[in-house]
MIKOLTI-394053 format. One record per residue (C-alpha): y, z negated, x negated; residue number from 1. Coordinates in steps of 0.25 Angstrom, whole numbers, always signed. Layout:
     c2     c3     c1  pos
      Y      Z      X  NUM
...
// end
This chain:
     c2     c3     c1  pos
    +52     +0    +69    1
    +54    +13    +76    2
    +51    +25    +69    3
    +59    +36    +65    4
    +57    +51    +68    5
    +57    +55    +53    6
    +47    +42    +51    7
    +38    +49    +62    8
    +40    +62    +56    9
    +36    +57    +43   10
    +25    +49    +48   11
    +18    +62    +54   12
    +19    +70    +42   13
    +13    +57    +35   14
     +1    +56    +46   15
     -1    +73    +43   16
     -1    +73    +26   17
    -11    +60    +29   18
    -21    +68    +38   19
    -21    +80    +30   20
    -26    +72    +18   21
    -35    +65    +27   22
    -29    +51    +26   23
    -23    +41    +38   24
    -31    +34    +49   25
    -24    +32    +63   26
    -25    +17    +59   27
    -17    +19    +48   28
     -6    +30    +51   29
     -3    +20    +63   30
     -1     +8    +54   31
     +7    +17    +45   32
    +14    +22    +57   33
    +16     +8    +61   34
    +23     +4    +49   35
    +36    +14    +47   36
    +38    +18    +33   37
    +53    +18    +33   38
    +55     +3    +35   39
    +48     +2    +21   40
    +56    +10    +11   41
    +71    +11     +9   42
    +80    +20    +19   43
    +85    +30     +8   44
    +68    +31     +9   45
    +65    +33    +22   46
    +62    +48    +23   47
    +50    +48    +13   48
    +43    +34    +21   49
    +32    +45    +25   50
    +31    +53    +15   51
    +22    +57     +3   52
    +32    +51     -8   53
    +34    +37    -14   54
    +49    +30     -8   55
    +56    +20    -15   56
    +57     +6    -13   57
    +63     -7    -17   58
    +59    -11    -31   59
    +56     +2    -37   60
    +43     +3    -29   61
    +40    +12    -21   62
    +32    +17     -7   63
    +21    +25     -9   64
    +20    +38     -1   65
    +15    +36    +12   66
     +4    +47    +11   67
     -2    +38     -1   68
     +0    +25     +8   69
     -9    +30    +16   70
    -19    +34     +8   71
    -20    +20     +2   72
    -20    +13    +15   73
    -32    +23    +21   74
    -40    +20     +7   75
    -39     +5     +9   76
    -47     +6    +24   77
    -39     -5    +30   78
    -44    -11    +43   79
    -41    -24    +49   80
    -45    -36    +44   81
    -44    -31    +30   82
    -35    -40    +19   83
    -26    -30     +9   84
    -20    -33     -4   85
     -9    -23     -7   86
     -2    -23    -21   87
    +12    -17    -19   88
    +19    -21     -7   89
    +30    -11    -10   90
    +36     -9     +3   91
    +26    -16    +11   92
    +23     -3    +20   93
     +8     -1    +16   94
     +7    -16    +18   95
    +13    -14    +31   96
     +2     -4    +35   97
     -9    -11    +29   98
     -6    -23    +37   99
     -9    -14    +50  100
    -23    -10    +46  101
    -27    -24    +38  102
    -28    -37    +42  103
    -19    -44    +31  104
    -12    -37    +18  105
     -6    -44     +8  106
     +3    -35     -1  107
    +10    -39    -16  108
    +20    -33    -21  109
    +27    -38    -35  110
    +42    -35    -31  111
    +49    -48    -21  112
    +56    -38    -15  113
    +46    -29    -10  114
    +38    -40     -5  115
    +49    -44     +4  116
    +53    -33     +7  117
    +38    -29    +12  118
    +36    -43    +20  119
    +51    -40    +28  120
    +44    -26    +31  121
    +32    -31    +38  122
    +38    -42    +45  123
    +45    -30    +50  124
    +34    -25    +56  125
    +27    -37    +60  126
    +16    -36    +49  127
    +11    -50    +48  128
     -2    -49    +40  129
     +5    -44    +27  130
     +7    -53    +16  131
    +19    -48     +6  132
    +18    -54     -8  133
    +26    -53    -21  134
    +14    -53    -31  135
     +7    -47    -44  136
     -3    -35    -39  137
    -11    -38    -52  138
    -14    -54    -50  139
    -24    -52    -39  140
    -20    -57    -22  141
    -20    -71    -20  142
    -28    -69     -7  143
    -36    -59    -10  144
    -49    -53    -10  145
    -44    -42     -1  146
    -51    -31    +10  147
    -40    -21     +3  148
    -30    -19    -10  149
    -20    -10    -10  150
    -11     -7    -23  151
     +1     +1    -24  152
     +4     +1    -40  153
     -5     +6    -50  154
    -18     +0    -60  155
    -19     +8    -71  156
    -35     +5    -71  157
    -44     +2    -59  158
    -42    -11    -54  159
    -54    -17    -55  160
    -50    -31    -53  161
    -45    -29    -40  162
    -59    -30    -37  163
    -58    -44    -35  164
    -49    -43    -24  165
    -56    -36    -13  166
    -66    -39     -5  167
    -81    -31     -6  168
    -77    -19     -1  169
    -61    -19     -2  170
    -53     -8     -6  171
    -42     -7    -15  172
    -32     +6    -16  173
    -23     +8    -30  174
    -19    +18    -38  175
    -27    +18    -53  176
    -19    +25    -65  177
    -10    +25    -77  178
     +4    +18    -71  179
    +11    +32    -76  180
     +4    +43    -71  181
     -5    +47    -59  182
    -14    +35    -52  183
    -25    +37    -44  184
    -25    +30    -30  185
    -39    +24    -30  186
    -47    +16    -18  187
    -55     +6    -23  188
    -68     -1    -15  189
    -73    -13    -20  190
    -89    -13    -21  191
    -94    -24    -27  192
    -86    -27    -39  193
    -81    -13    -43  194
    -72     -2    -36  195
    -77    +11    -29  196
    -65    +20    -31  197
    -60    +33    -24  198
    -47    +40    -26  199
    -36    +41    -15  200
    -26    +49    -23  201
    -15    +50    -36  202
     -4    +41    -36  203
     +8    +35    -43  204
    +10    +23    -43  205
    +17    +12    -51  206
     +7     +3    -59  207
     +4    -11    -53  208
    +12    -21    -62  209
    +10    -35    -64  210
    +18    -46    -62  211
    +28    -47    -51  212
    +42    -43    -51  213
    +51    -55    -53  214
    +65    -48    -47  215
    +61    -39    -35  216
// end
């Protein structure tokens, strides 16, 4: 896909907000910039794909704000050779960027539609080591342990049996809060059996929900 001059423009202004706050390695502005943000969210959408505020999608989901994208994929360290687990596939762009800095990322979401959706993207762009399911974020991945989990809804409580499923020294990034107010966007390291947190940033976000929906 070739990119337009309004995506370049908002692309830059992105890089710039990014470097201010001392966020963004080359490696990842480049699989972000590899992977354009308007062939993930609806045309009537197109002119916020770079910017700071949350875009509708298919579903009443969402796509989270670029600048917050960011922040999350930098917290995760990704590298190559390194599995992810990612909970809320949404419009499978994060997926699609991970996938250039990992070796394998297997994302979940619970709506059909978005799945599919998703998996028609990165065929698209020629992604081959994503794997798109239509699964329940709270049962735990079928293939895990994982080198990395990222979650894209809410846990009103730390979730500390996610433990389980990372690897000594994994990360997990996802927002901790009440499902109706502010959230805390929290890094988790797995040491031993236990987390060491840090805090990324406030968020809000819808709570993780179990369960699958059976007509999306």
């Amino acid at each position: 896909m070739t990119a337009t001059d309004d995506e370049r423009e908002g692309f830059a202004a992105f890089m710039l907000r990014c470097r201010a706050r001392g966020i963004g390695s080359n490696a990842l502005f480049a699989a972000m910039e590899a992977t354009p943000r308007s062939g993930f969210v609806p045309a009537e959408w197109r002119k916020w794909a770079w910017s700071q505020r949350t875009v509708p999608i298919e579903c009443g989901e969402t796509l989270e704000g670029c600048d917050l994208q960011a922040t999350v994929i930098e917290a995760l360290e990704l590298k190559p050779g390194l599995r992810v687990w990612e909970i809320g596939t949404g419009s499978g762009y994060t997926a699609a960027v991970m996938a250039r800095l990992a070796e394998r990322v297997v994302t979940i979401d619970r709506y059909r539609t978005l799945v599919e959706q998703a998996q028609l993207r990165h065929e698209g762009f020629g992604l081959e080591n994503i794997v798109a399911r239509q699964a329940d974020g709270l049962e735990g991945p079928a293939d895990g342990p994982f080198d990395r989990i990222v979650v894209w809804a809410a846990f009103e409580e730390p979730p500390r049996h996610f433990v389980d499923y990372l690897v000594s020294g994994g990360i997990m990034v996802a927002p901790v809060g009440p499902a109706e107010d502010v959230q805390t966007m929290t890094k988790f390291v797995k040491v031993g059996s236990r987390f060491e947190r840090t805090v990324l940033e406030p968020v809000r976000l819808q709570p993780l929900t179990r369960g699958v929906a059976l007509a999306l």
